[in-house]
N, C-alpha and C positions, 0 to 999 in steps of 0.2 A: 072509130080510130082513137077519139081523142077518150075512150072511157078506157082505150086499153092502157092510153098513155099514166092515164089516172091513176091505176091501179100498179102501175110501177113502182121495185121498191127501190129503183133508182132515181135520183133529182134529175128530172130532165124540165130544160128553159129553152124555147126556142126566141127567136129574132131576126127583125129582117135584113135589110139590106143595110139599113144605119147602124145596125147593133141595138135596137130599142125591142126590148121587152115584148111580145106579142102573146105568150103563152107560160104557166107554170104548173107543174103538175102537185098534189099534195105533197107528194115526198119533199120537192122542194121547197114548200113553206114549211116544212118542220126544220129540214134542213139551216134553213137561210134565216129565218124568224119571220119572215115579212111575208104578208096575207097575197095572192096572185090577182085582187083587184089592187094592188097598193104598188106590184113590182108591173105591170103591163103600162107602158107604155115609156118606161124608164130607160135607160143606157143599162146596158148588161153589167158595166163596170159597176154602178152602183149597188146592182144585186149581188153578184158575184163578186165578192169582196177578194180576191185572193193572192195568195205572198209566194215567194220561194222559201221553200222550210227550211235552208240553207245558209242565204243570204240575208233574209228576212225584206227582200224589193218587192213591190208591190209589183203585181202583174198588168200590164198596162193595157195589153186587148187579148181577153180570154182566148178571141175565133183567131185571132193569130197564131198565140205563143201554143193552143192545143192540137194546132196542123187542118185546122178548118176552112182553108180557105185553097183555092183552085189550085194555089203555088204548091200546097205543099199535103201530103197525104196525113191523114188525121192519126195519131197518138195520144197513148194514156200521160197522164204524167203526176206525181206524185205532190201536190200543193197543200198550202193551208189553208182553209176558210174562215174569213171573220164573219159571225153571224151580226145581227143587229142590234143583238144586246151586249156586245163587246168580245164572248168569249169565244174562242176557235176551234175551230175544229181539222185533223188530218183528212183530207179527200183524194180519192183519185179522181180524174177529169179527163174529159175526151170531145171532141167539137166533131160535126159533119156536118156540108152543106145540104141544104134542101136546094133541088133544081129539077125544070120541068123543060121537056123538050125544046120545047118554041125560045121561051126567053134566058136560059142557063140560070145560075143561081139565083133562087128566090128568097131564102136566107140561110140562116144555119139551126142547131140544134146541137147546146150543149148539156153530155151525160155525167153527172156528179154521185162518185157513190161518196156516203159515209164509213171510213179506215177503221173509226174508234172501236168496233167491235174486233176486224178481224186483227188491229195493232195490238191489243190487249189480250189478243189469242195469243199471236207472235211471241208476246212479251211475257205471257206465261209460260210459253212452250219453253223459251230461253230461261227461262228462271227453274223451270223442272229439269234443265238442262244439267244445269251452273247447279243446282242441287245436287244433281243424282251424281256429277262428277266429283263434288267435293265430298259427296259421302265415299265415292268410289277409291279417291284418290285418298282420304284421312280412312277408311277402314284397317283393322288389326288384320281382317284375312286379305292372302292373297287371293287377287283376281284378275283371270285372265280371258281372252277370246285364242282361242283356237282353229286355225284352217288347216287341215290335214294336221301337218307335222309341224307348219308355221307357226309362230307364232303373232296376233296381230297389236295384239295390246295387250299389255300386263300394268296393275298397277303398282304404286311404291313399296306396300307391303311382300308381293309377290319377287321383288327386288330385295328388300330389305332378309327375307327369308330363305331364298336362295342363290344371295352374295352378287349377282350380275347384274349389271345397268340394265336401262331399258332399251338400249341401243344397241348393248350384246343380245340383248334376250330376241329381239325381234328383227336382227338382222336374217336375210332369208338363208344364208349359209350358217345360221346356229343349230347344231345340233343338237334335240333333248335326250339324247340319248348320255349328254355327262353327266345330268342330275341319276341316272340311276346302273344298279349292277346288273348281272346277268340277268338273273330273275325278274327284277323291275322291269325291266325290258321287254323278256316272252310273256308278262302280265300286260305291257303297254300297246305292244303289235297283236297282239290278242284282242284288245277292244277298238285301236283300229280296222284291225280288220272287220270286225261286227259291225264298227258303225258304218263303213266304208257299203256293205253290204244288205244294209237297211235291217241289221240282226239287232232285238233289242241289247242292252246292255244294263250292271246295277248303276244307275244312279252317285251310290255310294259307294267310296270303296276308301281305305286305309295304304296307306306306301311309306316306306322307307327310305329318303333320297340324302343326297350328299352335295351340299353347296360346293360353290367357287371353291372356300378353303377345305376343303376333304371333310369335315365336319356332319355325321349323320345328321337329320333331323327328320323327324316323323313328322307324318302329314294327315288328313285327311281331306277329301276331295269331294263335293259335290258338283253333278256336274248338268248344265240344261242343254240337250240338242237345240241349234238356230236355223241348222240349215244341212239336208242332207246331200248323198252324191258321196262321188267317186272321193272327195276331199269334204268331208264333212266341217261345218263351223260347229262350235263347241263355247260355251260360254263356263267357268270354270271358278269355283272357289275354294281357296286353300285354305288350310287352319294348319298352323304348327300349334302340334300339342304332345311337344317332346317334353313338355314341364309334366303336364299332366298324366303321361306315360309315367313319367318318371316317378312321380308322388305316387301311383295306384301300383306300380312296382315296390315302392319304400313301403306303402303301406301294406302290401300283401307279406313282403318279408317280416313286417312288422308284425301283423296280426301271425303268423307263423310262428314266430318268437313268442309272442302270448300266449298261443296255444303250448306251448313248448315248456316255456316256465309256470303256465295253470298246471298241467297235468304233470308236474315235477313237484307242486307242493304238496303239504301235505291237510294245509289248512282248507279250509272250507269257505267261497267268497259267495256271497251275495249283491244284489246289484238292484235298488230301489227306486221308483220315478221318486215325481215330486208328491206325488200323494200317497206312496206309501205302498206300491203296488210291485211283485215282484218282478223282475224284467229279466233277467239271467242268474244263474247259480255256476259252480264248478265245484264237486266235491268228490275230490278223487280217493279220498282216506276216508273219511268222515261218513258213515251210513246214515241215510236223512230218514226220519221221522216218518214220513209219506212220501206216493211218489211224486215227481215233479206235476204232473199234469191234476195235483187238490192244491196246489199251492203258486206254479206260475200265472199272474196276470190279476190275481188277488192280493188284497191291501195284505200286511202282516197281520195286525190285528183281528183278522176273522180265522188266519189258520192256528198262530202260535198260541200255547196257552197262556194266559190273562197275567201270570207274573211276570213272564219274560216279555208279555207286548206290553205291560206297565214300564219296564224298564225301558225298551226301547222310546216308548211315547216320553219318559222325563228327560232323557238322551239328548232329543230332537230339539230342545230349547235351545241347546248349547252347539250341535252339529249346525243348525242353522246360521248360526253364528261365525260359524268357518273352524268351528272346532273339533276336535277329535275326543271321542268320550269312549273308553275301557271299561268294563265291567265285569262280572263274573255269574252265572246261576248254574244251576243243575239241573237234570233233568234225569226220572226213572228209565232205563231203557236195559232191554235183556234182564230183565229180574233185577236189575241193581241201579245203583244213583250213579251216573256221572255228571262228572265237572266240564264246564265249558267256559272259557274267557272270548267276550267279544270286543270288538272296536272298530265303533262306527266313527265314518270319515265322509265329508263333504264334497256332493260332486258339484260343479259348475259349467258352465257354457254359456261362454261371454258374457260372465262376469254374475248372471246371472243362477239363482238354484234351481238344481234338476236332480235332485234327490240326493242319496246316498248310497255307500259301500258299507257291509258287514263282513268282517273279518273273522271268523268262528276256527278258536283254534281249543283241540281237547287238552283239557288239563289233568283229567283224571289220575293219572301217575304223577302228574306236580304234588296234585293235595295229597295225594296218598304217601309221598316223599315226607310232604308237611308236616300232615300229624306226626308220624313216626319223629320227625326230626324235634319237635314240639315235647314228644314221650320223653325221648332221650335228654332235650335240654332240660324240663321238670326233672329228670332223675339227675342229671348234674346239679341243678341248683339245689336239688333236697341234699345232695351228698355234700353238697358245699354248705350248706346250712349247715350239716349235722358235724363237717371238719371244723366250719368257724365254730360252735357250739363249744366243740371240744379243746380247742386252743382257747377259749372265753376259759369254759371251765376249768381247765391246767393252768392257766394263765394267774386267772384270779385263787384257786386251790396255792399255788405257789405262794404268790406275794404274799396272800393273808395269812400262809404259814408260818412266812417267814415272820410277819407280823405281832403273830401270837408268839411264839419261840419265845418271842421279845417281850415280850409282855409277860408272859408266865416266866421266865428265867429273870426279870427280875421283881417279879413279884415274890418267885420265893428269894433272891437276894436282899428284899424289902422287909420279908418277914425274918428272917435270921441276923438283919441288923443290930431287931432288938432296942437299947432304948438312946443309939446312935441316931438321932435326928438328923442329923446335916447330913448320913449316907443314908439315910431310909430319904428322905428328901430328896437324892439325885436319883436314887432307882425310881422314885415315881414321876419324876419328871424324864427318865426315857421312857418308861409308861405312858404317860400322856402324849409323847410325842408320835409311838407309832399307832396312838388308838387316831392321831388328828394323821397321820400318815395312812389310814386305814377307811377315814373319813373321807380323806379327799380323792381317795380309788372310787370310793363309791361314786366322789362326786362325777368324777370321768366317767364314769360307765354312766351315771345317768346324763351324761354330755351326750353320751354316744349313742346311746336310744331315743335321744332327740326329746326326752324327758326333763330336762332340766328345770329348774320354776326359776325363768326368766324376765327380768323387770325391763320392760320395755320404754326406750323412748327416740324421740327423732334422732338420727346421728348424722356423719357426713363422714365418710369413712378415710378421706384426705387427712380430717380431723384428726380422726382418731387414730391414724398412723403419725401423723405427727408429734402428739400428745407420749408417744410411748417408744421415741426413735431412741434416747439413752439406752431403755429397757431392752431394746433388742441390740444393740451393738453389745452389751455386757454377756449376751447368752449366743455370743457366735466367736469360732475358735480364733485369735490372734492372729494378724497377717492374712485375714478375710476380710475385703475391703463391702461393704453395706453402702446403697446408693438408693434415693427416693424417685421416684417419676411419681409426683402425685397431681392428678387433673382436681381443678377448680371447675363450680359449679356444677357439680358433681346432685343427681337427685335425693335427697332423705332416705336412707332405709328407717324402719324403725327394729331396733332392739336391744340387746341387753350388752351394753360397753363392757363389761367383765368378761361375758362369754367372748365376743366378738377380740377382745382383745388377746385372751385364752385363744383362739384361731391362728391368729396372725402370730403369735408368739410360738406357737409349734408348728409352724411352716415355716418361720423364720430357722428355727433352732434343727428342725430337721435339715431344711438347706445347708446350714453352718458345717451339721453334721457328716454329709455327704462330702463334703467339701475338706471336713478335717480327715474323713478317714482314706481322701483320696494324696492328692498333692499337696495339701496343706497352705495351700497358696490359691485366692481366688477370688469372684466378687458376688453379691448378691444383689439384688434390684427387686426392687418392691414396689409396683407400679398399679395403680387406680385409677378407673376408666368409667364409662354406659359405654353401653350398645342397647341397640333395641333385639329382643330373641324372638322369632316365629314360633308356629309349633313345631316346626322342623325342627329348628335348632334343639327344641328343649327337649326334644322326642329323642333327640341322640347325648342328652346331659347325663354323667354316671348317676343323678338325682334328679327322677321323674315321678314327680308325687302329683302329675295331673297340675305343672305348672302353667299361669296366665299366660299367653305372649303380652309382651310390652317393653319398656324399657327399665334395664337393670343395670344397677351400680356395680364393677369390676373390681375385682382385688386380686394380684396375679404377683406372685412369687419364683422368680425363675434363677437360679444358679448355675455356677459352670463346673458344677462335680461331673463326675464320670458316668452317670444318669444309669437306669435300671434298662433289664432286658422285659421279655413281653412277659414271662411270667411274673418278675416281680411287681410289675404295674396291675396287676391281676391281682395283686393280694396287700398293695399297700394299706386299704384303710380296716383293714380284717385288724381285731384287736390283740393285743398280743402278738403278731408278727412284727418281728426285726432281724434286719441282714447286720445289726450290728452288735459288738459286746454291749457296748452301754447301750441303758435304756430299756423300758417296759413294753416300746414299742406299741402303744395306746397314743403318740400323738397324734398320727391323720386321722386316726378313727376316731377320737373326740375332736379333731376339724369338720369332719361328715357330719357329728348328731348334731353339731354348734348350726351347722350352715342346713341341714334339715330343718330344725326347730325354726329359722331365720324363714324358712321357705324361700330356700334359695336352690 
């Protein structure tokens, strides 16, 4: 008997009629800390250390307060134990007496289990509890239990999603038949009925339902069987995924519309990974080279020819970059050349690159417009060469007729003098006059070929309008008011003050002139500046002799005449044209050869 006691994996202590110690089993020495020659022959009280885990009173006689004695019938009861080396332990406890016929109780025998495992169960179990509710109750989907048509629990999502408390939702006279329409319904009595019937059922299914405030909202529903029968239990989770409908709707009308405006164009798109690999085409106009299936899924470079995957590869420096690169090549196709302009554009996803777009749009009729338009303009400028030529040559045929006249009329007035010096002396002095009037045509025209042999040196052209402000108010009509804007620290040009002065002096006298033959009343401004020019700029200058971009000194002549229409702004610096009686009409055009030669 006492080895089955042994082998107990409860603490049992028995004692006799004083309460002293007589017997301890192992379990109890692990239990209690105290060895069973150490606890025999002791007061139980001091073995059995134990408290109210309540009130924290210590227990004053174990076989009493456990129901072990004659008076009263033996019970568990849920105590503390202090072991020996201080720390405690939860026990349950239970006392019964030992008695033998003859003499009635002969003592007791108290059963100690150790709590700490099965409280640590407990205490898990409540923590897997208090988890699984907190995830149930913070989850996004609805989640509900289901009995028949009842409802028994739903949590806050499930609320949140179809508008009603949880005290509407699960009172026993709620109805679920106001989350859904006709249809919703012969779908719902439909899988009641099956489950009701032990028929399987999907799982999954999709519905349409309408909260508290009339508002659709889509669902989807998983669902697990708990318990079957005439009133099946149903454990239930919701998803609204009326966002998501919604986006896979936008997006299908979307992708619809792309289809709609691809096969609308007329260009030709491509669609590249990150390494160069083709991924989509759409060329509804455009006949492609090969068919899709030598070219989709392969890099560019192993199908296109070596010029055009050179341009793409130098491209890709700059598309990388987040930029958009335009180009243009050819290609022989149907016995002949055509034209083709591209423009590659960068793709992204989140933020990061994921290749590129090719835009292929045919040009061929542009170029072929081109050249044409190219012919035509060559035969305007030869024709305009060959009119300026001929106004040069009438021009200059004229004057130096007029020049000679004068010179031969009075040369022989020279010679028929005779040995009248003082009148043979004034015919050769109009003589001399129109050979220096004859001299300084030439000079102009060689102004205006940009020929001149010009003596250069540093200037500051503020300066030199200053240096010559008298000179120009004497060569503009009376009751023209002449006014300076001229900027200081202005940069050096260099070159020839004669000529440069020669400029300003017939853009002055021109403006004068406009001005007298309009209203006779007006002002001129004569204003000196820099700006810095790009090659844009100088690419659109009526004088593009392949100039630097950088910074250039301004000289800018502006009046309030009655200013020219667009043809005559077309022919002002041609030499020899003038819209007016006076004049040779050689001043802007020897401003053009000045400001040429200047390389300006």
């Amino acid at each position: 008997m006492e080895a089955c006691l042994e082998v107990s994996g409860d603490a049992l202590i028995s004692c006799d009629q004083d309460r002293l110690v007589t017997f301890m089993n192992r379990a109890a020495e692990q239990l209690t800390g105290l060895r069973s020659a150490q606890a025999v022959g002791r007061p139980v009280t001091e073995v059995l250390k134990l408290f109210d885990p309540r009130s924290g009173e210590p227990v004053a006689d174990p076989v009493e307060a456990l129901g072990g004695t004659a008076r009263r019938k033996p019970r568990e009861s849920r105590l503390r134990l202090q072991r020996m080396d201080g720390s405690a332990r939860y026990v349950s406890a239970t006392s019964s007496a030992v008695r033998d016929s003859a003499s009635g109780a002969k003592g007791w025998v108290v059963a100690v289990r150790d709590e700490a495992h099965r409280l640590a169960a407990e205490e898990a179990l409540r923590n897997s509890e208090q988890l699984y509710r907190t995830i149930v109750e913070n989850s996004f989907d609805g989640i509900y239990i289901l009995q028949g048509r009842h409802y028994l629990y739903v949590n806050p999502a499930f609320c949140s999603i179809t508008g009603y408390s949880f005290a509407e939702v699960t009172r026993r006279t709620f109805d679920y038949n106001v989350f859904l329409d006709d249809e919703g319904r012969a779908f719902m009595e439909e899988r009641f009925a099956a489950r009701s019937e032990n028929r399987p059922v999907p799982s999954q299914y999709g519905l349409r339902i309408r909260n508290k405030s009339g508002r659709p909202v889509d669902i989807e529903v998983s669902t697990i069987s708990l318990e079957a029968g005439p009133e099946p239990r149903v454990l239930g989770i919701m998803r609204d995924v009326s966002a998501r409908l919604s986006v896979e709707r936008e997006l299908r009308e979307s992708e619809s519309m792309m289809r709609s405006v691809l096969s609308s164009m007329t260009d030709t798109i491509f669609r590249f990974d990150a390494e160069g690999r083709f991924l989509f085409y759409n060329s509804p106009r455009i006949e492609l080279i090969m068919p899709p299936s030598a070219f989709m899924g392969r890099r560019y470079d192993e199908v296109l020819p070596q010029p055009i995957a050179g341009m793409i590869r130098s491209a890709l420096n700059d598309v990388q970059r987040g930029r958009t690169v335009e180009f243009e090549y050819s290609l022989e196709m149907h016995g002949g050349i055509m034209w083709f302009s591209a423009r590659l554009s960068p793709v992204t996803l989140s933020g990061a690159w994921s290749g590129f777009i090719a835009l292929i749009r045919d040009i061929t009729e542009r170029k072929a417009q081109e050249v044409s338009r190219e012919r035509l303009e060559e035969q305007i400028r030869r024709s305009q060469k060959l009119e300026s030529l001929g106004l040069l040559a009438g021009g200059m045929a004229h004057d130096f007729n007029d020049l000679l006249m004068g010179i031969l009329g009075n040369a022989e007035l020279a010679a028929d003098a005779g040995e009248d010096r003082s009148l043979c002396s004034t015919y050769l002095g109009q003589i001399e006059a129109s050979a220096r009037r004859a001299a300084d045509l030439c000079r102009q025209l060689m102004a205006y070929s940009g020929r001149s042999r010009a003596a250069s040196e540093p200037l500051d052209l503020s300066d030199l309008v200053r240096s010559m402000a008298e000179l120009l108010r004497v060569n503009i009509p009376e009751g023209v008011i002449l006014r300076f804007d001229l900027a200081t620290g202005l940069p050096q040009v260099l070159g020839d003050p004669v000529d440069l002065q020669q400029a300003v002096l017939n853009l002055v006298s021109n403006a004068g002139g406009e001005i007298g033959a309009g209203a006779g009343t007006g002002s001129i401004v004569v204003r000196t500046g820099s700006m810095y020019c790009d090659r844009e700029y100088l690419r659109g200058c009526y004088v593009d002799d392949s100039l630097t971009p950088g910074i250039y000194a301004t000289l800018e002549v502006s009046d309030t005449g009655p200013g020219m229409d667009e043809r005559t702004s077309s022919r002002i610096f041609d030499p020899f044209f003038n819209t007016r009686l006076q004049g040779r009409g050689i001043g802007l055009a020897v401003v053009l050869g000045i400001v040429r030669a200047h390389h300006g």
